[in-house]
NUFI-718684 format. One record per atom (N, C-alpha, C): residue in three letters; x, y, z. Coordinates in steps of 0.2 Angstrom, whole numbers, plus 5000, padded with zeros to 4 digits. Last residue first. Example, Ala and Ser with C-alpha at 12.3 -4.5 7.8 and 13.67 -1.06 7.14 Angstrom:
<sites>
SER506449895035SER506849955036SER506450005039ALA506649725039ALA506249785039ALA506649845039
</sites>
This chain:
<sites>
UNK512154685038UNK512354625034UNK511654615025UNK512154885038UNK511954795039UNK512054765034UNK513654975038UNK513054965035UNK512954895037UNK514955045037UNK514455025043UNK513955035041UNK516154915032UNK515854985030UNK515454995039UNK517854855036UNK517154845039UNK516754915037UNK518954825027UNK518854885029UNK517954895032UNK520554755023UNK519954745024UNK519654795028UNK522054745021UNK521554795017UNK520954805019UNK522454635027UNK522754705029UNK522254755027UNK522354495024UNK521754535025UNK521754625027UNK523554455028UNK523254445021UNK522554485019UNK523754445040UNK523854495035UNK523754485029UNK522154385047UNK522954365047UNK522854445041UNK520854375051UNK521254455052UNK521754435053UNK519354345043UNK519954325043UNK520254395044UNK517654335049UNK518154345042UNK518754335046UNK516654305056UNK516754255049UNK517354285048UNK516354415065UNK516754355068UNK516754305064UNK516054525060UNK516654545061UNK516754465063UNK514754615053UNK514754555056UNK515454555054UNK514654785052UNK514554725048UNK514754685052UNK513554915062UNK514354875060UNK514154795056UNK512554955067UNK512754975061UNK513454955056UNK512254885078UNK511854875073UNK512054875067UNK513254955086UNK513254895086UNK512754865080UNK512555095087UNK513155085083UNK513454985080UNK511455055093UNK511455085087UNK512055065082UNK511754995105UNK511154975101UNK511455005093UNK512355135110UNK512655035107UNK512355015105UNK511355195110UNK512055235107UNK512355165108UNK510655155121UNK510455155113UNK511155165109UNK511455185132UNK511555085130UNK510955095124UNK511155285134UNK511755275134UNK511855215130UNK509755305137UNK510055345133UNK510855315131UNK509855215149UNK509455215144UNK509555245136UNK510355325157UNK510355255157UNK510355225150UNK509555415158UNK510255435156UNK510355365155UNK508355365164UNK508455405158UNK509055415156UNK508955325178UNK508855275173UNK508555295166UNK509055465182UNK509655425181UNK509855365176UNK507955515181UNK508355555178UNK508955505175UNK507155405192UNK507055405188UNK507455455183UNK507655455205UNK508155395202UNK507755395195UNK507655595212UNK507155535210UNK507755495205UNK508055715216UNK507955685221UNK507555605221UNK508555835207UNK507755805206UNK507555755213UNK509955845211UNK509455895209UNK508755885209UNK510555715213UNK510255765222UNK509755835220UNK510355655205UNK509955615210UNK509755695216UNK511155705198UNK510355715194UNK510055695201UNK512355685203UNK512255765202UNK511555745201UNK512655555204UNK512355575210UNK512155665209UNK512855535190UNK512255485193UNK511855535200UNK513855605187UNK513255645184UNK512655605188UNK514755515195UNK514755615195UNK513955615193UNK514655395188UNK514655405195UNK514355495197UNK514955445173UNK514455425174UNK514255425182UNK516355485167UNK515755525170UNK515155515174UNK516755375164UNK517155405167UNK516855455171UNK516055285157UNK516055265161UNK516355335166UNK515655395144UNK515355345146UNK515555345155UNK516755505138UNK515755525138UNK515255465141UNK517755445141UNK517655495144UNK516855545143UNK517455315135UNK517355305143UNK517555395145UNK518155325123UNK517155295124UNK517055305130UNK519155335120UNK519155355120UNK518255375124UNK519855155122UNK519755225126UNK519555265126UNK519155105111UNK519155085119UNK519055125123UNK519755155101UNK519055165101UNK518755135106UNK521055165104UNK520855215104UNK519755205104UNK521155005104UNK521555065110UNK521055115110UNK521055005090UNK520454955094UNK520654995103UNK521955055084UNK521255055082UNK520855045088UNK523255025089UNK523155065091UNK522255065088UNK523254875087UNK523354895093UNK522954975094UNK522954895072UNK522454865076UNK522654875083UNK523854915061UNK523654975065UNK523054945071UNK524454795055UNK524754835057UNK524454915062UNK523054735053UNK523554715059UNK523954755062UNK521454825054UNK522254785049UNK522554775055UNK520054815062UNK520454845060UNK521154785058UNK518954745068UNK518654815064UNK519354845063UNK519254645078UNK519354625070UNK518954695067UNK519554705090UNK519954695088UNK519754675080UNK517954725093UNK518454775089UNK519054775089UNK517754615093UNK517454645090UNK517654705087UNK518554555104UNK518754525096UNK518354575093UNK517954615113UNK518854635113UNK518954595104UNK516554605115UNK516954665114UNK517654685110UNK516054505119UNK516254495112UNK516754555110UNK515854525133UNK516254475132UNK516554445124UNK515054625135UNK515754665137UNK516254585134UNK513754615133UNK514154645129UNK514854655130UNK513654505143UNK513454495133UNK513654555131UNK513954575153UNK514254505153UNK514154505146UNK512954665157UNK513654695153UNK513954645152UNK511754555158UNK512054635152UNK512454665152UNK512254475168UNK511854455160UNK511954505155UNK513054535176UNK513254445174UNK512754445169UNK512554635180UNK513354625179UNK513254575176UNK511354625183UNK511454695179UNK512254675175UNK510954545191UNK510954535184UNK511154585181UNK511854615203UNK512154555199UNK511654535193UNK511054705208UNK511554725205UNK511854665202UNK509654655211UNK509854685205UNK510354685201UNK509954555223UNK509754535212UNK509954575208UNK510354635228UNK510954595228UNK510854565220UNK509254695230UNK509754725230UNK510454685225UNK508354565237UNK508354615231UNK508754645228UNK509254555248UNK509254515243UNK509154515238UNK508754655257UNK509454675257UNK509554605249UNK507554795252UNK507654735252UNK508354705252UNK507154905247UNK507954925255UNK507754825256UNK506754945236UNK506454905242UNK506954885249UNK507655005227UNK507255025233UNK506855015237UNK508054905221UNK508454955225UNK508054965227UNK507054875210UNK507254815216UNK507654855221UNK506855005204UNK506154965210UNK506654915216UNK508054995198UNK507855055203UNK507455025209UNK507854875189UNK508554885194UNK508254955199UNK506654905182UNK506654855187UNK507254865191UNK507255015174UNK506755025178UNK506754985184UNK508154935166UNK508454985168UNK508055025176UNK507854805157UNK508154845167UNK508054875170UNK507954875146UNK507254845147UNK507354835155UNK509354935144UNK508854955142UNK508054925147UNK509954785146UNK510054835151UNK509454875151UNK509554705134UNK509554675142UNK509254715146UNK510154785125UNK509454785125UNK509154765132UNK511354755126UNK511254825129UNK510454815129UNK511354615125UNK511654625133UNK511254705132UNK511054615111UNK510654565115UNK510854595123UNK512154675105UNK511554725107UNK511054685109UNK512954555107UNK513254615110UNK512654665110UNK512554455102UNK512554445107UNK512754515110UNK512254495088UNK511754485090UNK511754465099UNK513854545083UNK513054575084UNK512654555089UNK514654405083UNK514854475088UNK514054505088UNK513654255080UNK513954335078UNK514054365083UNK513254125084UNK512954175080UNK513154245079UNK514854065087UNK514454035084UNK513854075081UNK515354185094UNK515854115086UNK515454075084UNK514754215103UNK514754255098UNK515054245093UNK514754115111UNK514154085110UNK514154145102UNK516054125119UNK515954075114UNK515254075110UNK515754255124UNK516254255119UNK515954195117UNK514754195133UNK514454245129UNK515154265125UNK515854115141UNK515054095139UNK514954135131UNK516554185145UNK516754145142UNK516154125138UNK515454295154UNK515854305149UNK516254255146UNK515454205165UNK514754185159UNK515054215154UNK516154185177UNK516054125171UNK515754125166UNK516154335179UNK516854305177UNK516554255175UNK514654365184UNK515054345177UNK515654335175UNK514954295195UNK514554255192UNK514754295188UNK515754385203UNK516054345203UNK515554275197UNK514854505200UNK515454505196UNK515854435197UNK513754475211UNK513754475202UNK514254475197UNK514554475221UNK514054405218UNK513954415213UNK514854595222UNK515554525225UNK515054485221UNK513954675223UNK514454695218UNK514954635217UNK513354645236UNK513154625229UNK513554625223UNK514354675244UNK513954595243UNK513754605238UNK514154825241UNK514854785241UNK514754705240UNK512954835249UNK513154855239UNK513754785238UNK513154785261UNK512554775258UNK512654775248UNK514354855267UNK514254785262UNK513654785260UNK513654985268UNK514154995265UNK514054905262UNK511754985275UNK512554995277UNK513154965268UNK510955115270UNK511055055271UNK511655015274UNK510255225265UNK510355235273UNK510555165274UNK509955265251UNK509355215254UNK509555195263UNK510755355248UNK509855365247UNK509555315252UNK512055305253UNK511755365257UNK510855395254UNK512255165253UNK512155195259UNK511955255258UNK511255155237UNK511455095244UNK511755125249UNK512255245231UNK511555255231UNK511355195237UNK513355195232UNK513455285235UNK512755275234UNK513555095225UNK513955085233UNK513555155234UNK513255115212UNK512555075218UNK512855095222UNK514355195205UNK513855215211UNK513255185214UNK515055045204UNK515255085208UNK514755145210UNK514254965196UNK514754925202UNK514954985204UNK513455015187UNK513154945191UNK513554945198UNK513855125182UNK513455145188UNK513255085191UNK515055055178UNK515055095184UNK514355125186UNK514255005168UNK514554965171UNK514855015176UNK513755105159UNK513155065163UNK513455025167UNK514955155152UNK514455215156UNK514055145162UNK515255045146UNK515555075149UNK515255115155UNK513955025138UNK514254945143UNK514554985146UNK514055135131UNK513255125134UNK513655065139UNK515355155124UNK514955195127UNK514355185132UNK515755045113UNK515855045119UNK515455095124UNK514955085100UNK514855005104UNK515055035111UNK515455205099UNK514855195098UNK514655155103UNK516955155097UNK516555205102UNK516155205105UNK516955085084UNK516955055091UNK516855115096UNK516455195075UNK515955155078UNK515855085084UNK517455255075UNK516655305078UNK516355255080UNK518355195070UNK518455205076UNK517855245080UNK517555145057UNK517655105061UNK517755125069UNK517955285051UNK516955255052UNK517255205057UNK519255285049UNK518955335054UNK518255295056UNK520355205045UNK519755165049UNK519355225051UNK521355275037UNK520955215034UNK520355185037UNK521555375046UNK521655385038UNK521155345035UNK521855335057UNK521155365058UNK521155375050UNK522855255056UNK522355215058UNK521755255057UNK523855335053UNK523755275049UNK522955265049UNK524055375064UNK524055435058UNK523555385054UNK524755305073UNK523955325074UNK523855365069UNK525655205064UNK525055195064UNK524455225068UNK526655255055UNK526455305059UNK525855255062UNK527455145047UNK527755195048UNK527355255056UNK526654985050UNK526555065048UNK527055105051UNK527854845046UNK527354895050UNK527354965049UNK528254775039UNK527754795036UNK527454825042UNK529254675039UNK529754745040UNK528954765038UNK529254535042UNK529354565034UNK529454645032UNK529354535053UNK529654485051UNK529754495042UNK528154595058UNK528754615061UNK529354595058UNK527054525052UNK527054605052UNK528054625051UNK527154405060UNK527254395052UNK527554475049UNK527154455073UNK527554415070UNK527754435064UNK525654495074UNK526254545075UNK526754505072UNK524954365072UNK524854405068UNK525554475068UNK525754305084UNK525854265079UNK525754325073UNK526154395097UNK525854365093UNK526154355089UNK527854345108UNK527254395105UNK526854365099UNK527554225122UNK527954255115UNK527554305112UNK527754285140UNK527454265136UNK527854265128UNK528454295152UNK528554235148UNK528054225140UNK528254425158UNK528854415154UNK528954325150UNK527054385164UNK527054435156UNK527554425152UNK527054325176UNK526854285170UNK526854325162UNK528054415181UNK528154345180UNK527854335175UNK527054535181UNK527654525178UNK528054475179UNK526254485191UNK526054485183UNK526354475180UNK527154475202UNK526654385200UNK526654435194UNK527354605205UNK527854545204UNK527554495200UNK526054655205UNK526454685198UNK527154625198UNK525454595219UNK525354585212UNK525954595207UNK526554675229UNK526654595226UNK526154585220UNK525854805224UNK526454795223UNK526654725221UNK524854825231UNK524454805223UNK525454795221UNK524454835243UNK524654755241UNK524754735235UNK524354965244UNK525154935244UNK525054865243UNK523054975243UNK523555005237UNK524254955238UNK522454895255UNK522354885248UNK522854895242UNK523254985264UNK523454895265UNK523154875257UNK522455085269UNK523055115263UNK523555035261UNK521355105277UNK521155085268UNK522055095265UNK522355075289UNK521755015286UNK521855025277UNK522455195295UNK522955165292UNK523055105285UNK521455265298UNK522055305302UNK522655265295UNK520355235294UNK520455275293UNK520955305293UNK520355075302UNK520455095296UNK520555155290UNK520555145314UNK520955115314UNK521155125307UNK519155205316UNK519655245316UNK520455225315UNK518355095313UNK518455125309UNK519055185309UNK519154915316UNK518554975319UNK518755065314UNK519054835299UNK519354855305UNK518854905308UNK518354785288UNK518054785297UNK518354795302UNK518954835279UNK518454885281UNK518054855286UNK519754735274UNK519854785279UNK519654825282UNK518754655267UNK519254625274UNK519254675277UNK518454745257UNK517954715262UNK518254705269UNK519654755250UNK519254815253UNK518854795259UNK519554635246UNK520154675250UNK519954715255UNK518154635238UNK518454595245UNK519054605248UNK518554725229UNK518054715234UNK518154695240UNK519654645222UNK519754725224UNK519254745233UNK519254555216UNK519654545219UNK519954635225UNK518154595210UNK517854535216UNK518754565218UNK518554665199UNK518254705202UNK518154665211UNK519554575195UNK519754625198UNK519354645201UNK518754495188UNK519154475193UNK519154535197UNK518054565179UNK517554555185UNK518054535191UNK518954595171UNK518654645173UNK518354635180UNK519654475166UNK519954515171UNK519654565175UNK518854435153UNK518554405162UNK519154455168UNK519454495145UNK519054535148UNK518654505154UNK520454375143UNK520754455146UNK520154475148UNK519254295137UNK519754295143UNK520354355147UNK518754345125UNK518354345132UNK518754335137UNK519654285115UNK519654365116UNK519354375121UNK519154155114UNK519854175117UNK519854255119UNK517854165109UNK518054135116UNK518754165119UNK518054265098UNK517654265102UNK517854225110UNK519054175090UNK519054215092UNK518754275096UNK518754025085UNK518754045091UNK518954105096UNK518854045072UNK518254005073UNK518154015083UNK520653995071UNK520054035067UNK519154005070UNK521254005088UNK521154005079UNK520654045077UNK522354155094UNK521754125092UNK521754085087UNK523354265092UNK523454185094UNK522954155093UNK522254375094UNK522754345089UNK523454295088UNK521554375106UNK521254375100UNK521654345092UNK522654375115UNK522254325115UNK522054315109UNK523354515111UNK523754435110UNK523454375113UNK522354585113UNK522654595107UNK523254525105UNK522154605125UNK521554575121UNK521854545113UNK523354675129UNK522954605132UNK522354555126UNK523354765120UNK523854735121UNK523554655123UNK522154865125UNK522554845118UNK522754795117UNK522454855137UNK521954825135UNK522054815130UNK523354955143UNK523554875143UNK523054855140UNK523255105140UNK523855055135UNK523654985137UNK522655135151UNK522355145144UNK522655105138UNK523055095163UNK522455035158UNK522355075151UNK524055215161UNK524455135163UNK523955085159UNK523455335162UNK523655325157UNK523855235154UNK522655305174UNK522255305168UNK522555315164UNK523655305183UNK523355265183UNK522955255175UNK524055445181UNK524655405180UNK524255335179UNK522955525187UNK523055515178UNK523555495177UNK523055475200UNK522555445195UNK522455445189UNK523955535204UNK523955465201UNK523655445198UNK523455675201UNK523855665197UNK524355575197UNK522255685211UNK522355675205UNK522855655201UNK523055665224UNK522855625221UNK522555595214UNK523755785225UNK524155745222UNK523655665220UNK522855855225UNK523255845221UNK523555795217UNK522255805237UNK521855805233UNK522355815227UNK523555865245UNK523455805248UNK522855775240UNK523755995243UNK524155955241UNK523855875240UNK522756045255UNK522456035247UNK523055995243UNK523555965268UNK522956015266UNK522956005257UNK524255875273UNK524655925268UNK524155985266UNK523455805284UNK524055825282UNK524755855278UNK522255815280UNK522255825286UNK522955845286UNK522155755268UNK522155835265UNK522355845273UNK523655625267UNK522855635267UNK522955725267UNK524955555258UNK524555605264UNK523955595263UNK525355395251UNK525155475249UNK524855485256UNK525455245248UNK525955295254UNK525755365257UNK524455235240UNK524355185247UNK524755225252UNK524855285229UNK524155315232UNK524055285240UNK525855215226UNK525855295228UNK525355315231UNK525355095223UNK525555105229UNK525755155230UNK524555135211UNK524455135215UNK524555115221UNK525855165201UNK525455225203UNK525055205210UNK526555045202UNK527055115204UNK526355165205UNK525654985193UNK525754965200UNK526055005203UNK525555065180UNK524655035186UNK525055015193UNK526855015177UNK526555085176UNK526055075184UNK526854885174UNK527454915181UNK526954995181UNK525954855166UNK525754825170UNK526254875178UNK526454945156UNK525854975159UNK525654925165UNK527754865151UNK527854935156UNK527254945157UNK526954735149UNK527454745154UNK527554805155UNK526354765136UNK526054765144UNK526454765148UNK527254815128UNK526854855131UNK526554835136UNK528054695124UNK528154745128UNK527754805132UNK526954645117UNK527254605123UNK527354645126UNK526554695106UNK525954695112UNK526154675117UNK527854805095UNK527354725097UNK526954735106UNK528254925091UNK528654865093UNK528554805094UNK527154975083UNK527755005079UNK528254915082UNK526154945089UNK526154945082UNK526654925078UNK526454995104UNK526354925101UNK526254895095UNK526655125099UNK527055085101UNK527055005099UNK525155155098UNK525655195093UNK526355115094UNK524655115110UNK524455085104UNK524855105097UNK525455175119UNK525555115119UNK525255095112UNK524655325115UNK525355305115UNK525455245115UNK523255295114UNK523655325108UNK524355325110UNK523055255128UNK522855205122UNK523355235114UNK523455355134UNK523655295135UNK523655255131UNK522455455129UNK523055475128UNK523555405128UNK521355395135UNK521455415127UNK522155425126UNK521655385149UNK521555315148UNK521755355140UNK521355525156UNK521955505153UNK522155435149UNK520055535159UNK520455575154UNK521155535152UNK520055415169UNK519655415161UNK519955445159UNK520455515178UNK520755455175UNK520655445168UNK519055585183UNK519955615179UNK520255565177UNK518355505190UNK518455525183UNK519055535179UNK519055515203UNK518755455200UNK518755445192UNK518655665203UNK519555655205UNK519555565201UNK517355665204UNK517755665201UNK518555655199UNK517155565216UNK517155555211UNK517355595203UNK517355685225UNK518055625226UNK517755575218UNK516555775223UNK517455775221UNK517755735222UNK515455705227UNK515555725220UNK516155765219UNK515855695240UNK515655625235UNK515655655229UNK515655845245UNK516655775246UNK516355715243UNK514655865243UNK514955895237UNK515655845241UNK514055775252UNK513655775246UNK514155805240UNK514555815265UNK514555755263UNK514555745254UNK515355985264UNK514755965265UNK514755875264UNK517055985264UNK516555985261UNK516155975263UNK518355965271UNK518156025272UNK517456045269UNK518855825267UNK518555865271UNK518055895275UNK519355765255UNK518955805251UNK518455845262UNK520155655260UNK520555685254UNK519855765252UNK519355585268UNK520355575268UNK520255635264UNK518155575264UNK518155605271UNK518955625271UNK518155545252UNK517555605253UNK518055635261UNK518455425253UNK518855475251UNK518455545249UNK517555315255UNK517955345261UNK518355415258UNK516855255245UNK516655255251UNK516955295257UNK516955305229UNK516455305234UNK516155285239UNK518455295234UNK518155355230UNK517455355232UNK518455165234UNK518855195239UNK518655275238UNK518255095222UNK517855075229UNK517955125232UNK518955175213UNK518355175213UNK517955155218UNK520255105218UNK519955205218UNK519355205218UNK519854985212UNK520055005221UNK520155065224UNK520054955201UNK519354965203UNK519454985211UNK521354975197UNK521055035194UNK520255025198UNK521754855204UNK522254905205UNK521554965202UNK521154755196UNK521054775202UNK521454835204UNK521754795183UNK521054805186UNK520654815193UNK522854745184UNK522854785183UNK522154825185UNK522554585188UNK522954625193UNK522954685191UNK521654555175UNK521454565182UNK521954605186UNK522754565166UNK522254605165UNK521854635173UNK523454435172UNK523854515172UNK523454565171UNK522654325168UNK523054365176UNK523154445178UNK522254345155UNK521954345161UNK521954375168UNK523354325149UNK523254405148UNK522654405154UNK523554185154UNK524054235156UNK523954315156UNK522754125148UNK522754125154UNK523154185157UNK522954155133UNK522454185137UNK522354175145UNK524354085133UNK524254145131UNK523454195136UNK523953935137UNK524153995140UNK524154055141UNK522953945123UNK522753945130UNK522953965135UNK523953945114UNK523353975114UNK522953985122UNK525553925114UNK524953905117UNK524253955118UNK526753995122UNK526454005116UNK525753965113UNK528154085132UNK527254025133UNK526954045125UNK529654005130UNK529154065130UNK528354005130UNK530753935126UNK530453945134UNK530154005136UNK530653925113UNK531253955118UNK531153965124UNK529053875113UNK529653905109UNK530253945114UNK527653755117UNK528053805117UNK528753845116UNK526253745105UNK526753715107UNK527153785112UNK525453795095UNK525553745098UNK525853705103UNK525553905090UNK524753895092UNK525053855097UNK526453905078UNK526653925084UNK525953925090UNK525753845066UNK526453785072UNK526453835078UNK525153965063UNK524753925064UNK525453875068UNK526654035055UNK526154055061UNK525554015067UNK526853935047UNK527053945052UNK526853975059UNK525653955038UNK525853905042UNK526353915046UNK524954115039UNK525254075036UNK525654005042UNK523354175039UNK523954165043UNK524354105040
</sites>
């Protein structure tokens, strides 16, 4: 990175925030308020939207279509990512969060005003999917992006830490989402069914004011800069990016896949294995899902920093291996309809294993690719992991559960999931020594060990 670039670290410029710090406080917020926005289907999907939107079904099949309708998103997160990340190439990472942050919020107060199936009948589920793929297009673009001007405002030596801060948004959201949810769901129920759960979506509006506050101040990166400054950005770059990075975009996949998948069945179908296998009441999950995600929002900084010191590897197939060796113990502890056990499970699951993977993530595949094509490299190999991971994973959890009747199928799939990170993570070269100013444009991580 060239001197100038390094002055803009420091200080602030025309009355933009530039500042390493800020800058990560800022994709923080914003990241959060988007997340919470996309975690509030998912609460809302497995606890009540079986009954608004899916009726006419048996209990069993209105949870596995309202989970699906859950998925559908995911579908659309790749596309997301290949557009905004094409974009963000071509115009820069600022821009794009701003539309995907107003995108996320326009989608979910439609969900807040939208009919139920009582009063449009089947429109009613329609129309639900089709915010959902408005949703799923909105975070497919913003990760990119967020992660994408932490990581490169960074110095050098710090790009694990800084890169950890947008993805502390994850757990924000999830706790912020939660406890919305939570508040409201002690209204008496035909209250909250009548009008209650529709207070979560419409709040997500005043969010998108605050984000877009602190988004429109931010400056664009330094690495985009340089790019933008000497007219060097790729003509095409999703053309670009599979031309030159194909092994790399397999292998950010790879990575993501098993954190993806394992992190929805931590925080969203424990809620639907907690009241309807084990008969428990609704907070019981919900507390848990609040105590472990609000203990990893502080440890992912942790677990970035810890990856600037002994490598993006060793701390990221340290979290899957985590999981892996869990995977049993998390069952046992659930089924002791022990309300504190419970509570353990779900929170090391969140705060120790996907906290160590999910914390070196955003540098780790933001440095598997050139500058000029990194929005959309690291977009795509985000996105496209979550529709054989996290997107399906609720659906398939409760389809094995009702066919075999034993949670053991579920922790095989498990397990199977978080090797395919193991794996892929292995096979990537150590990414948090090198350097990803443009003078490294060429640079092309093989997938061989160090």
């Amino acid at each position: 990175m060239e001197r100038g670039s390094m002055d803009r670290l420091g200080g602030e410029q025309q009355g933009g925030v530039s500042s390493v710090r800020q800058v990560a406080i800022a994709s923080l917020v914003g990241t959060a308020l988007e997340w919470y926005d996309y975690f509030l289907f998912g609460t809302a999907a497995a606890l009540i939207f079986n009954e608004l939107f899916f009726p006419a079904q048996d209990p069993l099949t209105g949870t596995l279509l309202a989970f699906a309708t859950f998925g559908v998103g995911f579908g659309a997160r790749p596309i997301g990512g290949l557009v905004f990340g094409h974009f963000g190439d071509k115009i820069g990472r600022k821009t794009m969060l701003v539309i995907t942050l107003i995108i996320m919020g326009v989608a979910t107060c439609a969900i807040g005003l939208m009919p139920t199936y009582d009063q449009i009948g089947i429109w009613a589920p329609i129309l639900l999917v089709v915010l959902r793929l408005v949703q799923g297009f909105g975070v497919g673009g913003e990760w990119g992006g967020a992660v994408l001007m932490s990581v490169e405002h960074a110095p050098a030596g710090q790009r694990g830490y800084y890169g950890s801060w947008p993805q502390m948004g994850v757990p924000a959201g999830l706790v912020l989402s939660t406890v919305v949810f939570t508040l409201f769901q002690a209204m008496p129920e035909a209250q909250f069914l009548a009008w209650g759960w529709r207070v979560p979506f419409l709040l997500s509006i005043v969010l998108v004011v605050v984000g877009l506050y602190i988004r429109l101040r931010l400056m664009e990166s330094p690495a985009f800069q340089e790019i933008d400054d000497t007219d060097a950005e790729a003509s095409m770059p999703i053309v670009e990016v599979f031309r030159r990075y194909p092994r790399n975009i397999l292998i950010a996949m790879g990575a993501r896949v098993g954190d993806n998948m394992l992190f929805y069945i931590f925080s969203v179908f424990a809620l639907t294995y907690v009241t309807e296998e084990l008969g428990l009441p609704e907070s019981t999950a919900l507390i848990g899902v609040m105590i472990g995600a609000s203990i990893e929002f502080f440890l992912i900084p942790f677990f970035g920093a810890l990856s600037d010191r002994v490598g993006r590897r060793p701390v990221y197939m340290g979290g899957a291996l985590f999981c892996i060796l869990f995977t049993f113990p998390y069952f046992w502890l659930m089924n002791t309809g022990a309300t504190a056990l419970i509570w353990l499970a779900i929170s090391l699951s969140l705060f120790v294993g996907h906290a160590a993977m999910y914390a070196p993530q955003a540098s780790f595949l933001s440095e598997l690719f050139g500058t000029s094509v990194r929005y959309s490299g690291a977009s795509i190999g985000y996105q496209l992991a979550p529709i054989v991971g996290g997107g399906i994973a609720p659906f398939i959890a409760v389809w094995l559960l009702s066919v075999t009747g034993s949670y053991w199928p579920i922790a095989v799939y498990m397990i199977g999931m978080a090797l395919i990170t193991v794996v892929s993570v292995y096979l990537a070269t150590e990414t948090s020594f090198a350097e990803i100013s443009d003078g490294q444009e060429e640079r092309d991580p093989q997938l061989v060990t160090d």
